[in-house]
N, C-alpha and C positions, 0 to 999 in steps of 0.2 A: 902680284897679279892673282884672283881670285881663280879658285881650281870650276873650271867652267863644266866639268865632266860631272859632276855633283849634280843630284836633282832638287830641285828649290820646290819650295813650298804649292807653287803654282804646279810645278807638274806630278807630285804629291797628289792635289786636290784631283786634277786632269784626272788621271789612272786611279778615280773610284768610282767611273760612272761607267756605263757600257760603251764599249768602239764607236757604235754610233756617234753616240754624243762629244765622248771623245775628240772625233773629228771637227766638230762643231766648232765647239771649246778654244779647240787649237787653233783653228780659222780667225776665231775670233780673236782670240790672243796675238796672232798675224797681221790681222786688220788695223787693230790699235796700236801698236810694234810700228807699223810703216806710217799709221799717221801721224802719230808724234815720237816720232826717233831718238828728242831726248826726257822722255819718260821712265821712268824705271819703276819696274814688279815689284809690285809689296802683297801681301796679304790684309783685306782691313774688312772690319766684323766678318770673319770667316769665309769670306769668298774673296778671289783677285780682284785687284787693283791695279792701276797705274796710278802714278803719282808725276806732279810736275812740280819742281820748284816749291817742293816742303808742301803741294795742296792736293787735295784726292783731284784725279784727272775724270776718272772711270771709274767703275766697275762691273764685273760681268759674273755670270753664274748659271751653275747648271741647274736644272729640272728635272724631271721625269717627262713633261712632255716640251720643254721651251728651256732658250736658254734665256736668261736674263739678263737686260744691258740697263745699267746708272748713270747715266749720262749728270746729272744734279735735276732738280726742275728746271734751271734758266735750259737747260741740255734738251729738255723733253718738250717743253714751250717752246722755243725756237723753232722748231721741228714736227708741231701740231698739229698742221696737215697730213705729212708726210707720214705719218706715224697711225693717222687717225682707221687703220686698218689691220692695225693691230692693237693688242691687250696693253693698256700702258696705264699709268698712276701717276702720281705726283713724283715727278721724280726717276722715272723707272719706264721699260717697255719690256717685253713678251714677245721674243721671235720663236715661235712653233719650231720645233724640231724636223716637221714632216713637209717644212718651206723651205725654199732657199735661203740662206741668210741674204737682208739687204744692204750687201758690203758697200757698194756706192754713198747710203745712206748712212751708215755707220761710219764712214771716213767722215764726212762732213759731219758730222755731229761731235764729233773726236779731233775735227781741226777747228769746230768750233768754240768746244771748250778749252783747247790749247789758248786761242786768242782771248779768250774771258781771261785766262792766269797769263799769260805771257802778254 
């Protein structure tokens, strides 16, 4: 059994940004935790990752003013509307640090890409 008290790369990354954000981070990391329960943490190009079934699920990331959520494009497309009020790209979106995160939306966006891989 893996020694669970060890801190992994992700919360490494976590604990370089300010508490604020921190908080953030972690939420996020929580969000995607509960939406796809059998995903597992990796680190990929430098920021976290979930991964399903050997394929990138997510990814998220911190800022200075937003953290940043990788859904893939089909992730961000899907979700076009919903999105269309915050900072988003091909592929990526921009939740402001000084907003709520919109967990509701992030779940579904994150059980959306579950169902693309699975």
């Amino acid at each position: 059994m893996a020694d669970t008290s060890a801190e992994s790369p992700i919360d490494d990354y976590i604990a370089g940004f300010p508490p604020e954000t921190q908080g953030v981070l972690q939420r996020m990391r929580t969000i995607i935790s509960e939406s796809a329960p059998g995903a597992v943490e990796t680190m990929s190009y430098g920021i976290p990752a979930f991964d399903l079934q050997g394929k990138h699920l997510v990814h998220f990331g911190g800022f200075a003013k937003h953290v940043g959520f990788y859904p893939t494009p089909t992730g961000t497309e899907a979700f076009k509307e919903e999105l269309s009020r915050f900072k988003s790209g091909k592929g990526s979106v921009q939740f402001p640090l000084d907003q709520p995160l919109p967990e509701a939306l992030i779940r579904r966006m994150v059980e959306f890409r579950e169902g693309e891989i699975g």
